[in-house]
TITISE-217369 format. One record per atom (N, C-alpha, C): residue number from 1; residue in one letter; z, y, x. Coordinates in steps of 0.2 Angstrom, whole numbers. Last residue first. Layout:
@pos: NUM code: a Z: Z Y: Y X: X
...
This chain:
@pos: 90 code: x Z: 718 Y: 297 X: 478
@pos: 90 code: x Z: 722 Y: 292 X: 482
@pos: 90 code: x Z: 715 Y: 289 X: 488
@pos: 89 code: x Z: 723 Y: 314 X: 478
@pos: 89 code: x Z: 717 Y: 311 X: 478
@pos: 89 code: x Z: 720 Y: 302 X: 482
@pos: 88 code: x Z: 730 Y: 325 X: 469
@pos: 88 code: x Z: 730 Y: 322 X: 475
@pos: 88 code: x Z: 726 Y: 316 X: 473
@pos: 87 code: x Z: 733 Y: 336 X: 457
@pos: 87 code: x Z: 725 Y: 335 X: 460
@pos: 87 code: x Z: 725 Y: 332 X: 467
@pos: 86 code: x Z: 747 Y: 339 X: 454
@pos: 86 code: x Z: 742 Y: 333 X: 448
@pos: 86 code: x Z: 734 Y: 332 X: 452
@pos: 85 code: x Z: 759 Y: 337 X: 459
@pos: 85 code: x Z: 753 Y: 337 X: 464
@pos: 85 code: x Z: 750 Y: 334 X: 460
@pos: 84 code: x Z: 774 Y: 339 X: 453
@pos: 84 code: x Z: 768 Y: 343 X: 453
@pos: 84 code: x Z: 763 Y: 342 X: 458
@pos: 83 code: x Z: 784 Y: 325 X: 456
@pos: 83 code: x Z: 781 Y: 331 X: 461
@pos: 83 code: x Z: 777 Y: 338 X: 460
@pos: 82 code: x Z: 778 Y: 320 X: 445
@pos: 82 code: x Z: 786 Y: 321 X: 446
@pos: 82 code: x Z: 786 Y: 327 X: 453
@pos: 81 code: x Z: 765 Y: 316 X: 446
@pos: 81 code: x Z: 768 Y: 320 X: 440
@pos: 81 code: x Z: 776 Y: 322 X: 442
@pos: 80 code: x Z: 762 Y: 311 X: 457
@pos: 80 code: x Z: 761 Y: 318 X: 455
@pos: 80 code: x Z: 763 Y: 321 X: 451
@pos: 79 code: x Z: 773 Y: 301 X: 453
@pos: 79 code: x Z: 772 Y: 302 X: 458
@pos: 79 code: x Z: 769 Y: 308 X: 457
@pos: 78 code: x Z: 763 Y: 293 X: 444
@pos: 78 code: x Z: 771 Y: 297 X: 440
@pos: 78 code: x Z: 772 Y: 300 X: 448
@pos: 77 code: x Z: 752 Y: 288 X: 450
@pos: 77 code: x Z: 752 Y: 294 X: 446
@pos: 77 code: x Z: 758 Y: 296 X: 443
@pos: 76 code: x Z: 758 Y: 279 X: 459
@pos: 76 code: x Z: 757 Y: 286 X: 464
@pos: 76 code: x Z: 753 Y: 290 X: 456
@pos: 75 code: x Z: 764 Y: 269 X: 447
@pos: 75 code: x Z: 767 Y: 272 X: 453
@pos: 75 code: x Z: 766 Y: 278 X: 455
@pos: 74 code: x Z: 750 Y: 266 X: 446
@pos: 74 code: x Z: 754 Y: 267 X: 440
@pos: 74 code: x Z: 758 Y: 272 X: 444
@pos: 73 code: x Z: 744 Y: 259 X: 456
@pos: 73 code: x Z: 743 Y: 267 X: 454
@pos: 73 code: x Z: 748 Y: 269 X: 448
@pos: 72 code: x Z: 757 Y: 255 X: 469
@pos: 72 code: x Z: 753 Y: 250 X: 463
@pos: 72 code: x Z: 748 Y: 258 X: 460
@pos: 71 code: x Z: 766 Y: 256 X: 476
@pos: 71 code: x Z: 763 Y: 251 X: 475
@pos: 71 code: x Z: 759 Y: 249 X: 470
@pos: 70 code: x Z: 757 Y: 267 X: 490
@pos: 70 code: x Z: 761 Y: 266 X: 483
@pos: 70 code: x Z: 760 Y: 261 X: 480
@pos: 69 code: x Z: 757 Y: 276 X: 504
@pos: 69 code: x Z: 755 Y: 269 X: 502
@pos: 69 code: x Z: 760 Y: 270 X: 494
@pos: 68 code: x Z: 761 Y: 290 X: 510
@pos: 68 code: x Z: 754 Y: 287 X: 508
@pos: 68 code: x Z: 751 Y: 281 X: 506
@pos: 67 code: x Z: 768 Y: 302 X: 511
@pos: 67 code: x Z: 770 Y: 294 X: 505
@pos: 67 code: x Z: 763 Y: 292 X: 503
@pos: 66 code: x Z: 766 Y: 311 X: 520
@pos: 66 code: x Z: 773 Y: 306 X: 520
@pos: 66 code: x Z: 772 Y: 303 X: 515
@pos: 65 code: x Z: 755 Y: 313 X: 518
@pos: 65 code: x Z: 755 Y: 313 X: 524
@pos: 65 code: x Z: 762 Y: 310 X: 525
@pos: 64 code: x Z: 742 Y: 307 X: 505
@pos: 64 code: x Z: 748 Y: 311 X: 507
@pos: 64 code: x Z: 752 Y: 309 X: 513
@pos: 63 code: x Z: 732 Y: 302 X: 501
@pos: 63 code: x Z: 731 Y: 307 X: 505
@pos: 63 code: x Z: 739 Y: 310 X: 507
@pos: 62 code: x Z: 736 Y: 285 X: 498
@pos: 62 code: x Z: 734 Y: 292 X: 495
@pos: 62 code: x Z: 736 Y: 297 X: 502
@pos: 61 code: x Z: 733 Y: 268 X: 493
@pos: 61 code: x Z: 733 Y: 274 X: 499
@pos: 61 code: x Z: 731 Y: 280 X: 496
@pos: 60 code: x Z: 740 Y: 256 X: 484
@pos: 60 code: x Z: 739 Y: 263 X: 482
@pos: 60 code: x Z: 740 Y: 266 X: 489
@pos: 59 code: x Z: 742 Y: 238 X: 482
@pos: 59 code: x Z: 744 Y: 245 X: 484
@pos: 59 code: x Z: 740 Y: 251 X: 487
@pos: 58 code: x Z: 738 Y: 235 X: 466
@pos: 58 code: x Z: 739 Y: 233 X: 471
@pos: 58 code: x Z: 739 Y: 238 X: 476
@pos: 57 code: x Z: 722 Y: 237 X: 456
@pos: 57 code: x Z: 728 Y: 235 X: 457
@pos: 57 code: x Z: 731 Y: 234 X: 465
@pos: 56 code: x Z: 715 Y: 252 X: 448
@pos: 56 code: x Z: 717 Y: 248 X: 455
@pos: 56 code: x Z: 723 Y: 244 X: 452
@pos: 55 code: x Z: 706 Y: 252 X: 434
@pos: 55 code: x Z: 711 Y: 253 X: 436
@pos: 55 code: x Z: 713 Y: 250 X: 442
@pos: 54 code: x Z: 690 Y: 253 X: 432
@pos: 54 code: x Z: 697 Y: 252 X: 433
@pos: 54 code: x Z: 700 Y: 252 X: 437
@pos: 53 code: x Z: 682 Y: 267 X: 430
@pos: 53 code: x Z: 682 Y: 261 X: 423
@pos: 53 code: x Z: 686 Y: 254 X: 427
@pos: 52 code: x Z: 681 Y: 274 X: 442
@pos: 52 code: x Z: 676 Y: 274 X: 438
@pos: 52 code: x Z: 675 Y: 266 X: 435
@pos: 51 code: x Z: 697 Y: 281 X: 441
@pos: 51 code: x Z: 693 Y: 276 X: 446
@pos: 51 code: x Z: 686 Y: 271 X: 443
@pos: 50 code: x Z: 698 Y: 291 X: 429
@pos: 50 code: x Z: 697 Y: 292 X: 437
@pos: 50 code: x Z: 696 Y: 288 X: 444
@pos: 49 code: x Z: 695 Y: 282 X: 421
@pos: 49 code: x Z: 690 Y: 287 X: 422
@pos: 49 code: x Z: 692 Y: 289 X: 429
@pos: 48 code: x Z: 707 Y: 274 X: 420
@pos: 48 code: x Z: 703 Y: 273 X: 420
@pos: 48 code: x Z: 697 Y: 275 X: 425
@pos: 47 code: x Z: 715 Y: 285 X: 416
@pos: 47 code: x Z: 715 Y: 284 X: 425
@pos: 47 code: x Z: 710 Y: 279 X: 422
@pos: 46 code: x Z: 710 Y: 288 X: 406
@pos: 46 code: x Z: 710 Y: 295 X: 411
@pos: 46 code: x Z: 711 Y: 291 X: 416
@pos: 45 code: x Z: 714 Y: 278 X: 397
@pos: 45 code: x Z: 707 Y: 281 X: 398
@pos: 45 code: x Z: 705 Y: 285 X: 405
@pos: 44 code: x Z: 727 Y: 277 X: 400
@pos: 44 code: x Z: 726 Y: 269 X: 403
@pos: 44 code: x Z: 718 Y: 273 X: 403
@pos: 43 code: x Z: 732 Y: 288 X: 393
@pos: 43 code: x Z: 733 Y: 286 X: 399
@pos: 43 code: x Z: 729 Y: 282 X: 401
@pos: 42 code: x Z: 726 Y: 282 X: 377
@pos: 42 code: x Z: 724 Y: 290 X: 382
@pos: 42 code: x Z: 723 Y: 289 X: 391
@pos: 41 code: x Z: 733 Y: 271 X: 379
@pos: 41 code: x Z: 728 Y: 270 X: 379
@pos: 41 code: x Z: 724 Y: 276 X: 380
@pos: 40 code: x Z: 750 Y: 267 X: 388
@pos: 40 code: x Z: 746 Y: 271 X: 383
@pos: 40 code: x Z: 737 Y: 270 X: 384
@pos: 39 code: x Z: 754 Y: 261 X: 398
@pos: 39 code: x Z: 751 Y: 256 X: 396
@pos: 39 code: x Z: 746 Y: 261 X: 390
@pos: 38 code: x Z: 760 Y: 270 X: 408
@pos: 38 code: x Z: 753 Y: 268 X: 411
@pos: 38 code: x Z: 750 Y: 264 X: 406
@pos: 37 code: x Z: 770 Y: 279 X: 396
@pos: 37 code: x Z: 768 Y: 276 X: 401
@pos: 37 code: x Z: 761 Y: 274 X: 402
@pos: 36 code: x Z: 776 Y: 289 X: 386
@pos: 36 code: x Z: 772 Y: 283 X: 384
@pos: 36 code: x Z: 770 Y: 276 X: 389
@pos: 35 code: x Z: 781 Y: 298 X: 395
@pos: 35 code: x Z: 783 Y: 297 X: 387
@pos: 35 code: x Z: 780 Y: 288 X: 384
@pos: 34 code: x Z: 775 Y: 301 X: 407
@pos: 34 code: x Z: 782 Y: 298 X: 406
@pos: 34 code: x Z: 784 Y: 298 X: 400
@pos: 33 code: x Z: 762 Y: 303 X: 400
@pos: 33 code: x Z: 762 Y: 297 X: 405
@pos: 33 code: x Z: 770 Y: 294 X: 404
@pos: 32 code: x Z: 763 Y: 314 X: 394
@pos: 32 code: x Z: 762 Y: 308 X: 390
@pos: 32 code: x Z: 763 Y: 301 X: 394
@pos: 31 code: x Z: 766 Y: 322 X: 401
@pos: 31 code: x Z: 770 Y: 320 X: 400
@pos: 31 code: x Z: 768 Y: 314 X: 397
@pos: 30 code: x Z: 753 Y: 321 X: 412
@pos: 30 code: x Z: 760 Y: 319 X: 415
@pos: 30 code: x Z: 766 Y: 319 X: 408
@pos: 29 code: x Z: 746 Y: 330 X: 402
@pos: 29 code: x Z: 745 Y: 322 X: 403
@pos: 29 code: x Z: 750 Y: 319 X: 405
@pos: 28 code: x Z: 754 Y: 342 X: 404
@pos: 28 code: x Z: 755 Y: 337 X: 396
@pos: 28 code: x Z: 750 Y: 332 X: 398
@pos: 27 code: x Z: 751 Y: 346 X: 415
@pos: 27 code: x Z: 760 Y: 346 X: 412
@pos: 27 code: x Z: 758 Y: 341 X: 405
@pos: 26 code: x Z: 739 Y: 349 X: 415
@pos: 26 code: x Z: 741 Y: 344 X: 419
@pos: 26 code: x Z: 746 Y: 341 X: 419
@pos: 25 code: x Z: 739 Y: 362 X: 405
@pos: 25 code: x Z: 735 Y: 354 X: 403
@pos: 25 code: x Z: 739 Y: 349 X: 408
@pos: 24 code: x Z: 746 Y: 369 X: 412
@pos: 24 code: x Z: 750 Y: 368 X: 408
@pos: 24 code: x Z: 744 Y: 362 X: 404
@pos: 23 code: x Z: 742 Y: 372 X: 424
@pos: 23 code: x Z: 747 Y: 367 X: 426
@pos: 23 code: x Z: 749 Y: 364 X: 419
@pos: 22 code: x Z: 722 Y: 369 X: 421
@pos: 22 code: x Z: 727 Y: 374 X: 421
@pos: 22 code: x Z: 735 Y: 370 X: 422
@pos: 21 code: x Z: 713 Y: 360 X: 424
@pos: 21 code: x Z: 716 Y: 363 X: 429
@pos: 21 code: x Z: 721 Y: 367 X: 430
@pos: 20 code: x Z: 710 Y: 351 X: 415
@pos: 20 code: x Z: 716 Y: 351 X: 420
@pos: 20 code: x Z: 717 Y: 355 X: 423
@pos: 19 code: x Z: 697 Y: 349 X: 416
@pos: 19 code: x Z: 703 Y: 350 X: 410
@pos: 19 code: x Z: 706 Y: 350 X: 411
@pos: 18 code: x Z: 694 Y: 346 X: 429
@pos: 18 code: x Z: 691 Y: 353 X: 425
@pos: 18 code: x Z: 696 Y: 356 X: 420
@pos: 17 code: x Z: 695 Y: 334 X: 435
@pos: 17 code: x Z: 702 Y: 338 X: 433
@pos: 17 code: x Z: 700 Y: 346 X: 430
@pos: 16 code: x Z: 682 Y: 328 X: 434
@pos: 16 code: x Z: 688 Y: 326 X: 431
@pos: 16 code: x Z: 692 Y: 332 X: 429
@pos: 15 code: x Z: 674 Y: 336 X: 442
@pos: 15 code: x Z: 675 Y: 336 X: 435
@pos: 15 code: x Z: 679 Y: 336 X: 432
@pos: 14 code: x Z: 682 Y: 335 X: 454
@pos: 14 code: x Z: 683 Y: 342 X: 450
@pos: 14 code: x Z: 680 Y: 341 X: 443
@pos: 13 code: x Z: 680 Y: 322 X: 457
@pos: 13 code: x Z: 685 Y: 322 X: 453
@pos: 13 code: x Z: 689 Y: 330 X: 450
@pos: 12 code: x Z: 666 Y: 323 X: 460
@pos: 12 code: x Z: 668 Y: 321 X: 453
@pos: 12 code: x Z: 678 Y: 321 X: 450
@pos: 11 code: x Z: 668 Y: 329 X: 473
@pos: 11 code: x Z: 665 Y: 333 X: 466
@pos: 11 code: x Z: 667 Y: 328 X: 460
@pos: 10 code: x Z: 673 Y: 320 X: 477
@pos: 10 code: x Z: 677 Y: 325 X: 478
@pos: 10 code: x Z: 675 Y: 330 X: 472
@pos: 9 code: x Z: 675 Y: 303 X: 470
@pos: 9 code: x Z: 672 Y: 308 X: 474
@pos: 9 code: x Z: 674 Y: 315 X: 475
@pos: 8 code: x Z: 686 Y: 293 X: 463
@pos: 8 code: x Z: 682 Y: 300 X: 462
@pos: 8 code: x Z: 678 Y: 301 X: 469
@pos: 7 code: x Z: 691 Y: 275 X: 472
@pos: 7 code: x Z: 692 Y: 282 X: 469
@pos: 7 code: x Z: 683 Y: 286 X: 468
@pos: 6 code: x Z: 685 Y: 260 X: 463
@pos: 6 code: x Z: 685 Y: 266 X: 469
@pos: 6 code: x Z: 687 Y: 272 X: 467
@pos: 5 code: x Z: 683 Y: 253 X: 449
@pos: 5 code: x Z: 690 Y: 253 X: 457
@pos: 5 code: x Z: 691 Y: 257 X: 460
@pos: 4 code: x Z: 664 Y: 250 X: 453
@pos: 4 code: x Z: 670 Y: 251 X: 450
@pos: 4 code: x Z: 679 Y: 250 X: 456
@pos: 3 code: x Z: 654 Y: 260 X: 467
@pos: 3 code: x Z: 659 Y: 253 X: 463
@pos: 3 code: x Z: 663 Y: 253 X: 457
@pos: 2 code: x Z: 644 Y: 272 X: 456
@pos: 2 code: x Z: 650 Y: 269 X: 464
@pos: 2 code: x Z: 654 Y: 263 X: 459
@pos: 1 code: x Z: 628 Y: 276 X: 457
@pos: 1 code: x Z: 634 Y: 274 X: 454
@pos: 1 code: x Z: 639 Y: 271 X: 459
């Protein structure tokens, strides 16, 4: 079992995004996200899930080679979502 907090692993976060993988599931997490925000309780389940039961506080390193700090994860997931990169890894 991995800390809570910590990101997926690479296989786990192919499980995650299993149901996502198509753009148009990805497109409707992302909306709800800009619809409802990081406080929605769907939202707040999925990132939950995707750092095994919570949520990081506090600043977000991501694989991304120009925006690899973010302040917060709330932040670096509207960030995927505004960019289409629903599978970057922080």
């Amino acid at each position: 079992a991995q800390q809570p907090g910590t990101p997926l692993s690479d296989e786990e976060y192919s499980q995650f995004f299993r149901f996502l993988q198509t753009a148009r599931r990805a497109n409707t997490a992302c909306l709800l996200r800009m619809l409802y925000g990081c406080q929605y309780p769907l939202v707040q389940r999925l990132d939950e899930y995707e750092n095994h039961g919570v949520i990081p506080e506090g600043p977000i390193c991501s694989e991304l080679p120009k925006s690899p700090i973010f302040p917060d994860f709330c932040t670096f997931s509207f960030y995927r979502c505004t960019k289409k990169k629903y599978f970057i890894k922080v």
